[in-house]
N, C-alpha and C positions, 0 to 999 in steps of 0.2 A: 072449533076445528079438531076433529080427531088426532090421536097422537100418530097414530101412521101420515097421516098427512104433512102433521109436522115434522117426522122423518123424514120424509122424499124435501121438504123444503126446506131443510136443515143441508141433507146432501148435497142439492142443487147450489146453495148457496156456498157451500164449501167448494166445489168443481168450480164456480165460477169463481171466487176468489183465488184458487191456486190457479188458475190459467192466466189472471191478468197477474200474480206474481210470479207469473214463467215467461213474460215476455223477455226475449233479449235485451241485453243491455246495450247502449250505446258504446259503438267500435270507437276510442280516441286512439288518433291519429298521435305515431310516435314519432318525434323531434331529430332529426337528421339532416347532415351537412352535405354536400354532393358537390362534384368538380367535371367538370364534362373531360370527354376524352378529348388530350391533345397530340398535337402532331409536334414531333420532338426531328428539328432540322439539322443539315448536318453545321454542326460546331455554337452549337444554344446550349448558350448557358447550364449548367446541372446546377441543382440544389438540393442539398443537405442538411437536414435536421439535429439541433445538436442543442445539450443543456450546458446551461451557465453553470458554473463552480466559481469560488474564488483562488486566486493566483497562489495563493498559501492559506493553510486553515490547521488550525491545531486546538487543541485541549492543553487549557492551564493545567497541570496538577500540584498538589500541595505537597512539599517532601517530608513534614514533618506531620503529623497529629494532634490534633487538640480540638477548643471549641474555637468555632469564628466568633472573634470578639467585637470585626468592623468588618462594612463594608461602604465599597466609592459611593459619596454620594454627588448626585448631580442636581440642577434644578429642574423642574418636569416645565408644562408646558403652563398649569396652572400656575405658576410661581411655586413652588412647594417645593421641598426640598428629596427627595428621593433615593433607593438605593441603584447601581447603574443595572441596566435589563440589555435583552437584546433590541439590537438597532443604534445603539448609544456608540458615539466614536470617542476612542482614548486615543492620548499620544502614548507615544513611546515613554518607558518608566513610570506612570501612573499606578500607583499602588491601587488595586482591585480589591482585596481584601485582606484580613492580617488574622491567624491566629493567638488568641491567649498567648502571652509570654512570659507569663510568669516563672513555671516549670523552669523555663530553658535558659530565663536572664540570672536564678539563682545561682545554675552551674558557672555561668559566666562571672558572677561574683566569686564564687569561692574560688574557682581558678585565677582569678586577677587578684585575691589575696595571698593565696601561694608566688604569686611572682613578689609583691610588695613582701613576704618573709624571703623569697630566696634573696633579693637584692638589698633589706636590709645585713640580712648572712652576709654579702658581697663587700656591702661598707666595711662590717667588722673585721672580716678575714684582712679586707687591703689595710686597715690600721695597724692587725698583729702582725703584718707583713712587714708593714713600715716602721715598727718597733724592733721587728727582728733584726730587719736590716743596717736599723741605727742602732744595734747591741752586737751586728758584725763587726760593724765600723768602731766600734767604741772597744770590740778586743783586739783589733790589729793594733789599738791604740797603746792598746797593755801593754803587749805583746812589742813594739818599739820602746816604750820604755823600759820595759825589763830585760831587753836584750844589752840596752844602755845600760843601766846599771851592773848586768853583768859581764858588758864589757870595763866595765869600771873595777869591780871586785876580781876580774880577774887580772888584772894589771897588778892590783896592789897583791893579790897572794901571787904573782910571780915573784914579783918586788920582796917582797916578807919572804918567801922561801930562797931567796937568793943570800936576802942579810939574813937570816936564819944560818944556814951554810956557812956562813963567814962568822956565825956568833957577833952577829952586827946589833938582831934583838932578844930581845926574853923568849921563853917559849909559851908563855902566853899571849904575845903580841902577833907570834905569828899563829895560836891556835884561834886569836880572834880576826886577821885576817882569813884562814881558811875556812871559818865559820861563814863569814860574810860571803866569801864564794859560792858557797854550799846554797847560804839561801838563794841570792841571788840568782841562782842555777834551777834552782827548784820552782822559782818565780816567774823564770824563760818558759819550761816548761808547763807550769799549769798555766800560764796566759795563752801558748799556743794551743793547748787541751781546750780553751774557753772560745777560743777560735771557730777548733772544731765543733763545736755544743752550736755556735753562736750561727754558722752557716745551715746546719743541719737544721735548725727552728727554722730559719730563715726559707729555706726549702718547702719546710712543711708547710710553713706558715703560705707560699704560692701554690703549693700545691691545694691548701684548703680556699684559696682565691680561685681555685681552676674549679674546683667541686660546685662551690657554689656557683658561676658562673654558668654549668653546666648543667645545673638544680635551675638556675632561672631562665635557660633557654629551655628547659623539658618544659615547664611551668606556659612561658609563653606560650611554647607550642600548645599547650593543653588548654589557654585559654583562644588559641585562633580557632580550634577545631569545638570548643563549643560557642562560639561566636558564629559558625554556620549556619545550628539548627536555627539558632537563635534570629540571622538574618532570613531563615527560609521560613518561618513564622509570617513573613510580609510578603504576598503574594502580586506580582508587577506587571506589565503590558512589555512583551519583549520589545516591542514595534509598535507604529501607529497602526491604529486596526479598528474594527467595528466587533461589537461583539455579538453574538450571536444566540448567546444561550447560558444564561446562569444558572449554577444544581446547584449552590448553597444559601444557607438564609442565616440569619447574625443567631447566635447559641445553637446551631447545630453542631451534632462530634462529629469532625471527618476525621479519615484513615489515611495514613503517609500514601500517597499515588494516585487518590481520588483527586478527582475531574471536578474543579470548580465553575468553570468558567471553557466556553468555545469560543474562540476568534479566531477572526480572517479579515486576509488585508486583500479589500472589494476597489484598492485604487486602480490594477488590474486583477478582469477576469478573464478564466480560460473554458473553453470548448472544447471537446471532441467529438468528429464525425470520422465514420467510414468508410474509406474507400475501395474499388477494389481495382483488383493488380491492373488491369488496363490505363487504371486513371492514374494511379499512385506516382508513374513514372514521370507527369506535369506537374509534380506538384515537388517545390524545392523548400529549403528553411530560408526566411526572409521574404518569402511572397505574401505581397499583400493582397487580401480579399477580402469582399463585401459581405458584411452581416445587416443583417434586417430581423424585427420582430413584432408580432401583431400587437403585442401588450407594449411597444412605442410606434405605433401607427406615422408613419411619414417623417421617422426618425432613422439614421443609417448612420453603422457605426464602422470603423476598419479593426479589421485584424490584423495580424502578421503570423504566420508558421512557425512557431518554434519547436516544435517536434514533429520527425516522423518517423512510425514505427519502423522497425527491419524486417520485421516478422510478421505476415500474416495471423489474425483470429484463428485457431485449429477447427471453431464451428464454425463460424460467418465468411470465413477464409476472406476477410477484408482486411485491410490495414488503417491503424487508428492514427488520427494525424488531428494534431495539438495546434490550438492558435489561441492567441494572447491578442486583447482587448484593453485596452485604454478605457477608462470608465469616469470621465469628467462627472459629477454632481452626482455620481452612483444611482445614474442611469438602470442599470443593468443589474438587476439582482439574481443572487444565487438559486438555480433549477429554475429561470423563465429558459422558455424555448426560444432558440433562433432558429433563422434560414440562413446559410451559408450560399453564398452562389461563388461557383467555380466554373472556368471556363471550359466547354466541354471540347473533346478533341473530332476528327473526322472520320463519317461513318457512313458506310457504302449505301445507300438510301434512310429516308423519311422513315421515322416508325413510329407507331401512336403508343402513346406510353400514358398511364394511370397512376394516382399515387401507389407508394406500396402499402400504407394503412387500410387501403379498398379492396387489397386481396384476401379472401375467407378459403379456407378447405373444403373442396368440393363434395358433398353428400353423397351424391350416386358415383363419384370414381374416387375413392382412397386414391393418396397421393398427389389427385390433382386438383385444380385450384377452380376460381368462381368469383364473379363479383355482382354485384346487387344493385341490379339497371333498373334505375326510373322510368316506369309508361304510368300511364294517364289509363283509367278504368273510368268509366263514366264523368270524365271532365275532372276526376281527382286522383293525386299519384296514388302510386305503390311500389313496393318494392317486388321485384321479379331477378331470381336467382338466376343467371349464367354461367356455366362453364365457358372456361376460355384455356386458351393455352399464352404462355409466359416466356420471353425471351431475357434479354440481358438487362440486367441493373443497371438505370442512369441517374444517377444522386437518392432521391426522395421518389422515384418514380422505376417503375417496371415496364419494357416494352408489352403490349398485347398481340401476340402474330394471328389468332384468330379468337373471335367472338364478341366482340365489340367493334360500331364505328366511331368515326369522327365526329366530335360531336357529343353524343350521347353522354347521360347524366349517370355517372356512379357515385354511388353515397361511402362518402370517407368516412366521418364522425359517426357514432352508433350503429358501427356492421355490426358489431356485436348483438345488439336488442332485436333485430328483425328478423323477420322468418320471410320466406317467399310467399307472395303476394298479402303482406297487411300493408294497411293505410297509413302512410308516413307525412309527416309535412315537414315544409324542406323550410330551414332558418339559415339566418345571416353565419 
């Protein structure tokens, strides 16, 4: 074969090859949920969409710093013993985890040996008190008996100066009663001079029992206040609760304020849906209403109202209203979705109403709205884009006043992924 020939059949060969790799590819059909249009009568039920939280939920943090030296452990399901995670339920006071204490128990030492020196200080002071005191008592003592005496000596140099006078004795007998005088005189007064000594110690001597007692309340104090960090080293369950999420692990350094630990107390959960001002005024604190959700299928739980806002949303212009759920066997966990059903009030005709998730922003009119109706193209859906126009808010649902009827399938779930007219198939 000539080599042109095998050119042209080279070519040929390549055209035919990229044309069967240019066939189209098979259109897959994209996955969507659909609700037919209903007629919404006067005084049926509204429902409301709303996510679980827990009735309290906080962040442990640690007030002091250091490394975590333990943390809870539990048994797992293996039998093994484990640290605690989320899901895990503590009671109340269960130590979570405990930093390093060493640092914080040394200050506590040395401060509890300043009290053991200020209160032995205390012993000693009350002894020299109690010696001063029994050295007050022991110069009053003096001090009675040398006034005795000098009232003795001065009797006899009255006596002596009187026979003196009359030349009754020598004038040595009476220079040796005046001598006797004299001392006994001088013995009055340093006993009460000993007095004064003996009270003045005595004073000092409480007042140095006042010091010290004052040195071992500073001392105390100084050991309660490092007895704090010390107790804040052990990290606790304020309340029974579930925990939710641990960020630390055993030898990590955490920072005084850091978040060890989330918990929340899942025995009641609470809801918020909104409402808007036409309904808000049916709705009191203490009424009870029914909750329902797909993820417990033929399961119905009650609420009750414990909040409602005062205030309208400044965007949604709805008011947010609070209900509390009783959560036997924890049922119910944190962000599943409920349906709230509330009783709805009276409304001057029928009107057919759609979810509001099925409403999209209309392509050809800014502003205005569209939803994405199921027809049947050669005996297989699709989705085909509508404009419509939209009336008042009824719970989870929007009235339709034109472009839709009764009846008719609008795709709720994945309006987002469709375009007007692909091939959808419609799931449970």
């Amino acid at each position: 074969m000539s080599g042109r020939r095998k050119t042209v059949y080279s070519l040929l060969l390549s055209l035919f090859l990229a044309s069967c790799s240019n066939k189209p590819a098979a259109v897959v059909p994209k996955p969507v949920r659909v609700q037919p249009v209903e007629v919404l009568s006067n005084n049926s039920a509204l429902r409301y969409s709303a996510s679980i939280g827990p009735s309290t939920q906080l962040d442990l943090a640690f007030k002091v710093g250091g490394y975590v030296s333990s943390i809870q452990q539990v048994r797992g399901v293996d039998g093994q013993m484990r640290h605690i995670q989320g899901g895990d339920v503590v009671r109340k006071g269960t130590v979570l985890a405990t930093v390093r204490q060493g640092d914080y128990r040394v200050k506590v030492n040395e401060a509890e040996s300043q009290v053991n020196e200020a209160k032995a200080g205390i012993e000693a002071a009350k002894s020299q008190s109690a010696q001063a005191e029994s050295n007050v008592h022991a110069a009053i003592a003096q001090v009675s008996e040398a006034e005795a005496a000098f009232a003795r000596a001065k009797l006899d140099f009255e006596r002596a100066r009187s026979l003196f006078g009359s030349q009754s004795i020598t004038k040595p007998e009476y220079d040796s009663a005046k001598a006797q005088y004299d001392v006994a005189e001088a013995r009055v007064l340093a006993a009460r001079a000993h007095v004064v000594t003996a009270k003045a110690a005595a004073r000092a001597a409480l007042a140095q029992v006042d010091a010290m007692q004052a040195k071992a309340r500073g001392a105390g104090e100084v050991v309660n206040e490092a007895k704090i960090p010390l107790s804040d080293t052990t990290l606790r369950a304020p309340m029974d609760c579930t925990i939710l999420r641990r960020d630390v692990e055993v030898g990590s350094l955490i920072a005084p304020g850091k978040a060890g630990f989330q918990i929340a107390d899942l025995r009641t959960v609470k809801a918020v849906f909104g409402v808007p001002d036409r309904g808000v005024q049916n709705l009191k604190l203490g009424m009870p209403l029914r909750v329902t959700t797909e993820a417990q299928a033929g399961s119905e739980f009650g609420g009750q109202i414990t909040a409602v806002s005062p205030t309208a949303d400044a965007k949604s212009r709805v008011f947010d209203i609070e209900i509390t759920i009783p959560n036997p066997g924890n049922m119910l966990k944190s962000g599943m979705i409920v349906s709230i059903e509330v009783a709805g009030g009276p409304m001057p005709v029928d009107v057919l109403v759609v979810p509001v998730n099925a409403v999209v922003q209309s392509k050809e009119h800014p502003g205005s709205y569209a939803l994405f109706v199921v027809e049947n193209q050669n005996g297989k859906p699709i989705a085909r884009i509508r404009n419509v126009k939209l009336g008042d808010a009824y719970g989870n649902q929007v009235a339709v006043t034109e472009g839709v009827k009764k009846g008719e399938q609008v795709i709720t779930t994945g309006v987002t992924m469709v375009l007007d007219r692909d091939a959808i198939q419609i799931i449970p």
